[in-house]
C-alpha positions as a Markdown table, in Angstrom:
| # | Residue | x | y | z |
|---|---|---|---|---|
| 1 | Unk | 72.5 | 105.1 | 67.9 |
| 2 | Unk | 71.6 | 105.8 | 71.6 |
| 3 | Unk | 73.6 | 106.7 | 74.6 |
| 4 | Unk | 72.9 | 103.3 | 75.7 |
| 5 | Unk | 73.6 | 101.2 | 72.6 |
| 6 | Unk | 77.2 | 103.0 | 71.8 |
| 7 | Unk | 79.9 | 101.0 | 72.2 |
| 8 | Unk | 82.3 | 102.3 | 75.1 |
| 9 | Unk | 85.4 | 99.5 | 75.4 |
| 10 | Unk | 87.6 | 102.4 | 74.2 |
| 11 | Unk | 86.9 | 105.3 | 76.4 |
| 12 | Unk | 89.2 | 105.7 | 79.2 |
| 13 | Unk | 87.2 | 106.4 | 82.5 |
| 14 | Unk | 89.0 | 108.0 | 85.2 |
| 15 | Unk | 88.9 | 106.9 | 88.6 |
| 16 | Unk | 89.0 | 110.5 | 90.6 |
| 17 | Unk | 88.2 | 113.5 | 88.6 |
| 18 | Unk | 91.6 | 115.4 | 87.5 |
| 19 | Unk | 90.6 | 118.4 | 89.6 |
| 20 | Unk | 91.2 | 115.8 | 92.7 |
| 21 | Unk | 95.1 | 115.8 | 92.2 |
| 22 | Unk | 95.9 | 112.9 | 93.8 |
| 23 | Unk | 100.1 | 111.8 | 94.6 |
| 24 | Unk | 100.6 | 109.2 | 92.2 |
| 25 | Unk | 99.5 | 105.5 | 93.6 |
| 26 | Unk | 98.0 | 106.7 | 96.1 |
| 27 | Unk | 95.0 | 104.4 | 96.5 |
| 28 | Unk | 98.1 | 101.6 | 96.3 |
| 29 | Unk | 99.9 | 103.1 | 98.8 |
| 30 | Unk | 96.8 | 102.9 | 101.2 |
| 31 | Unk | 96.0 | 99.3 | 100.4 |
| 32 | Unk | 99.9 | 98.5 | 101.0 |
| 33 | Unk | 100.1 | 100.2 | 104.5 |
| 34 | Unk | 96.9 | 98.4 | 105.0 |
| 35 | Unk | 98.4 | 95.1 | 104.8 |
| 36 | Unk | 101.2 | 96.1 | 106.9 |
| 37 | Unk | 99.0 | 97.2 | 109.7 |
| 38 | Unk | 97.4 | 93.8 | 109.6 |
| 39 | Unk | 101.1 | 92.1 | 109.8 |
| 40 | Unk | 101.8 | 94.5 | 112.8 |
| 41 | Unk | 98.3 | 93.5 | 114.2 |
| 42 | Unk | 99.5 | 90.1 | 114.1 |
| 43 | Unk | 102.8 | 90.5 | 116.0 |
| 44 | Unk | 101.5 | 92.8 | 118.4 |
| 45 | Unk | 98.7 | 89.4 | 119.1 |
| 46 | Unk | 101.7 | 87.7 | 119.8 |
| 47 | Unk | 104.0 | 90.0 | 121.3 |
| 48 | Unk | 102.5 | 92.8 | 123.3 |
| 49 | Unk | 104.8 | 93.6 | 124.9 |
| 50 | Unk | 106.5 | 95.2 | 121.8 |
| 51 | Unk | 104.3 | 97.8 | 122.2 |
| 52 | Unk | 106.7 | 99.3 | 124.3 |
| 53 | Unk | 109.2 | 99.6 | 121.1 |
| 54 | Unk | 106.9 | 102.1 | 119.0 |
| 55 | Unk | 106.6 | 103.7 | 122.7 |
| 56 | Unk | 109.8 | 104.4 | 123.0 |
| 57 | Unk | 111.0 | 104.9 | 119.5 |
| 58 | Unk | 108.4 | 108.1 | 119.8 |
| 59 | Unk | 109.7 | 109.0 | 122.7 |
| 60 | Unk | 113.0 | 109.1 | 120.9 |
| 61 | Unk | 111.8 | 111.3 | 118.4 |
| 62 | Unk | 109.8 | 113.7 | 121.2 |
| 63 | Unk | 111.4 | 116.7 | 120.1 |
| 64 | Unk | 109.3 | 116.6 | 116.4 |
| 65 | Unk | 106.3 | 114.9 | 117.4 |
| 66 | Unk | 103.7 | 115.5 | 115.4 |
| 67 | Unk | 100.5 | 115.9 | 116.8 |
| 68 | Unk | 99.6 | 112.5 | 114.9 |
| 69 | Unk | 102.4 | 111.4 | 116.7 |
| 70 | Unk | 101.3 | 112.3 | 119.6 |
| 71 | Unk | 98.0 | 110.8 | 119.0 |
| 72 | Unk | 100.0 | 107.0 | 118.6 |
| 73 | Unk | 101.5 | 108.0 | 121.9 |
| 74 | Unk | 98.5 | 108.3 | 123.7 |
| 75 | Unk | 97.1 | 105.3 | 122.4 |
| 76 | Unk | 99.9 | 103.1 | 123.0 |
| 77 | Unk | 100.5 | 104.3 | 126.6 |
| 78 | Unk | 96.4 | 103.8 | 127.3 |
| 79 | Unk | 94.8 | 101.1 | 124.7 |
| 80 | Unk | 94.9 | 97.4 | 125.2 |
| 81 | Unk | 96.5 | 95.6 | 122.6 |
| 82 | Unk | 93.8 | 94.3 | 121.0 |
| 83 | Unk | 92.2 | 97.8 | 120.3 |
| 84 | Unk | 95.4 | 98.8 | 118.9 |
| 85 | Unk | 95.4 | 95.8 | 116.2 |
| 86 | Unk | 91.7 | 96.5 | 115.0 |
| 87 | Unk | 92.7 | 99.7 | 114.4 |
| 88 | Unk | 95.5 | 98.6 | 112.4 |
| 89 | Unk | 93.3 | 95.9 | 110.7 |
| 90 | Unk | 90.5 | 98.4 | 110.0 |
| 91 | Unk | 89.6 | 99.5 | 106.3 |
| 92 | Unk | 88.1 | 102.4 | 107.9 |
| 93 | Unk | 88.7 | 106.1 | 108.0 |
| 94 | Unk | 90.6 | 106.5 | 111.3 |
| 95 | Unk | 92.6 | 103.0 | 110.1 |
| 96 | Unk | 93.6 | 104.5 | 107.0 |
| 97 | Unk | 94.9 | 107.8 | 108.8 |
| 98 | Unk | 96.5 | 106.2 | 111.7 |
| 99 | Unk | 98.5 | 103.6 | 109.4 |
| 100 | Unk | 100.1 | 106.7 | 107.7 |
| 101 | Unk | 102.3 | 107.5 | 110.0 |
| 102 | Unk | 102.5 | 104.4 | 112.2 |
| 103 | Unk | 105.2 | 103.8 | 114.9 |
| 104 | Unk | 106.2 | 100.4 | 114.0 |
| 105 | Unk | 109.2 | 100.8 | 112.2 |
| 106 | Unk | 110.4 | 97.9 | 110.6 |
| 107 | Unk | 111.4 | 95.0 | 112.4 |
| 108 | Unk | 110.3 | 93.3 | 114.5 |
| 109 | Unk | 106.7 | 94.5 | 113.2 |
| 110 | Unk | 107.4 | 93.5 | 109.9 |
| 111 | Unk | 110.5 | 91.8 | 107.6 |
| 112 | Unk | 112.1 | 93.3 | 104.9 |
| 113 | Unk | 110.6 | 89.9 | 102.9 |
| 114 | Unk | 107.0 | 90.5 | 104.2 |
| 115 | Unk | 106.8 | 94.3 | 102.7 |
| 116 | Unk | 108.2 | 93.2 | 99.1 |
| 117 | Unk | 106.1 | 90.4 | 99.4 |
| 118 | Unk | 103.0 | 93.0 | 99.9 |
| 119 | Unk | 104.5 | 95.7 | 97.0 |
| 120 | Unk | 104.9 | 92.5 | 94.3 |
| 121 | Unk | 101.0 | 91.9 | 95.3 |
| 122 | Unk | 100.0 | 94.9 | 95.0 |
| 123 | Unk | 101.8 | 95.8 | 91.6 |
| 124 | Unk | 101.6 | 92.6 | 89.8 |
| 125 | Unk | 98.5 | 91.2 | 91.3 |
């Protein structure tokens, strides 16, 4: 039999190669702080002015600021809005950094309900 003709429904593939050592879920974890930064997106659309919240609940925290912290800072105090919800919104590289370590803590960004509602997605489907 050929490589091409054997049958491979029973072979596990893996995702990452082991030597990757990825934190467990961590591709989930991602797509879960990605739907929260489009949430956040949302309620900074409608409220800007609760940009001044994540502002000052790093400002609280000055003392261990991160420099990713920092970053946020910067772009709270010199973005418009809406530059700050497509980042939150975007799939890309600097999105998926950034939504780490997001300053919107809970709510008003985003309900206790919403984020279970985005874990049962993402774990059940």
């Amino acid at each position: 039999m050929s490589v091409v003709e054997r049958d491979l429904s029973t072979h596990v593939i893996q995702a990452f190669p082991p030597w990757l050592d990825l934190p467990p879920g961590y591709i989930v974890n991602d797509w879960i702080a990605w739907q929260k930064g489009k949430l956040v997106a949302r309620r900074l659309r409608e409220h800007p002015e609760d940009v001044q919240l994540a502002i000052s609940w790093l400002r609280k925290h000055e003392a261990e600021m991160s420099g990713h912290d920092a970053e946020w800072l910067l772009m709270l105090e010199t973005w418009p809005v809406e530059k700050i919800a497509a980042l939150l919104e975007s799939p890309g590289e600097d999105g998926q950094r950034l939504r780490s370590g997001t300053p919107f803590k809970g709510q008003p960004f985003v309900t206790a309900s919403q984020m279970e509602e985005i874990r049962e997605r993402a774990w059940v489907g």
